[in-house]
C-alpha positions as CSV (number, residue, x, y, z in Angstrom):
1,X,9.1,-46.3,-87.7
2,X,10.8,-46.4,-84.4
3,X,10.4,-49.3,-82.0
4,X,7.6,-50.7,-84.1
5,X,5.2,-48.2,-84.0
6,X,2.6,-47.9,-86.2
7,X,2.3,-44.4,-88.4
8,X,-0.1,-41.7,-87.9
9,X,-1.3,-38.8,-89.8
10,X,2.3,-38.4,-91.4
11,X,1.1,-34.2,-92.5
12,X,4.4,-33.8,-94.4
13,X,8.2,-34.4,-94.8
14,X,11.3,-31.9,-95.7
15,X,14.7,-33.2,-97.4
16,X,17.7,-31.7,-95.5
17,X,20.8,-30.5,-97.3
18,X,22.4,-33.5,-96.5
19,X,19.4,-36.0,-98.0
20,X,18.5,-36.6,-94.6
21,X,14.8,-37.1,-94.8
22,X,12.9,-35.6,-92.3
23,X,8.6,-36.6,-91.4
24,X,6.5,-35.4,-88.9
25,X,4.3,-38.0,-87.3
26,X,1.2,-37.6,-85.1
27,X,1.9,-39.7,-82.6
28,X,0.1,-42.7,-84.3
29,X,-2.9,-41.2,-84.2
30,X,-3.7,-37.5,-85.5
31,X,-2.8,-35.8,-82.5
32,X,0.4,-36.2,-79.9
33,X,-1.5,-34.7,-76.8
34,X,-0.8,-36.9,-74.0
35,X,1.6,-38.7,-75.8
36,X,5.8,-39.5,-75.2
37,X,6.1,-40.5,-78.5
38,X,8.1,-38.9,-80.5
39,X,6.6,-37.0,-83.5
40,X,10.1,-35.7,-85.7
41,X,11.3,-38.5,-87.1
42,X,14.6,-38.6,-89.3
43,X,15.1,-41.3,-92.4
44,X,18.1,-42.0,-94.4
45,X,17.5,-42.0,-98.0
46,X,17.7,-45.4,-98.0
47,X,14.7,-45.6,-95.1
48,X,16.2,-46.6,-91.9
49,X,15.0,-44.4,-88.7
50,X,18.5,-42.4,-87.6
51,X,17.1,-40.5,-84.9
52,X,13.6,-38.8,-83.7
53,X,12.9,-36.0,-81.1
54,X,9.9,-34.1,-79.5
55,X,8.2,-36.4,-77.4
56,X,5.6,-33.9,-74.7
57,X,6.8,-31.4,-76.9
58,X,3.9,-30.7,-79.7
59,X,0.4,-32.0,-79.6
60,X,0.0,-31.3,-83.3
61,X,3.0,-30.8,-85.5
62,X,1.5,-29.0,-88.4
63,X,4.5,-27.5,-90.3
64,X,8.2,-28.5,-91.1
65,X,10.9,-27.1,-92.7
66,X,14.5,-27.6,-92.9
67,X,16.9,-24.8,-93.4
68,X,20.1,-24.6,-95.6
69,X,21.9,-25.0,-92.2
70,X,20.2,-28.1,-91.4
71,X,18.2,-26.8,-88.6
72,X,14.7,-28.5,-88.2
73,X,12.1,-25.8,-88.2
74,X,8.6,-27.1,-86.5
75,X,5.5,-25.5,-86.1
76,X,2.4,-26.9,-83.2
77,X,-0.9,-26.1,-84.7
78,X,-2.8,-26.6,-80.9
79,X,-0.1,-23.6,-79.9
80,X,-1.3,-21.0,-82.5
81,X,1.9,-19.5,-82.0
82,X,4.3,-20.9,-84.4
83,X,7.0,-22.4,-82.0
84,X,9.7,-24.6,-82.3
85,X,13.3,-25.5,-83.4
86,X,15.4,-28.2,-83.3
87,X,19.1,-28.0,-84.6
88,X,19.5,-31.8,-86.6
89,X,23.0,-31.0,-84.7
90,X,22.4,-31.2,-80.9
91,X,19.5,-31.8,-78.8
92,X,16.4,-30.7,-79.5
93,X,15.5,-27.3,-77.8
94,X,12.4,-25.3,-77.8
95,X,12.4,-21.7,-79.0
96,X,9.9,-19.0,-79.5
């Protein structure tokens, strides 16, 4: 996990094109709100962290997916609206 941190309700993990693994964390805990940490967390096969994005971004990651592209598609379950994407590319962005 980065810098140490202990895992949380890990609610699922995709496998990019490109083996990258890719978890969604809850923040240690089962919930990010009022958290920095970051909840999208990226593994090479082998384990080691490469990077991690979406700190005050979600409260409760609930759904990811990774597209053929490589883009990291993430869902908030306390937004109820389905938001997010992050390009495994460039820096993460929100969308609706």
């Amino acid at each position: 996990m980065p810098d140490g941190r202990s895992r949380g309700s890990t609610a699922g993990v995709a496998v990019a094109p490109d083996r990258t693994i890719w978890a969604r964390d809850r923040c240690g805990a089962n919930s990010c709100a009022g958290s920095s940490l970051d909840p999208i967390i990226a593994f090479s096969p082998d384990g080691n962290v490469l990077r991690h994005f979406g700190g005050g971004l979600l409260q409760m990651p609930h759904r990811l997916t990774v597209d053929a592209s490589g883009n990291v598609w993430v869902t908030d379950n306390a937004a109820k609206d389905g938001r997010g994407i992050w390009s495994s590319s460039s820096a993460p962005r929100a969308r609706s």
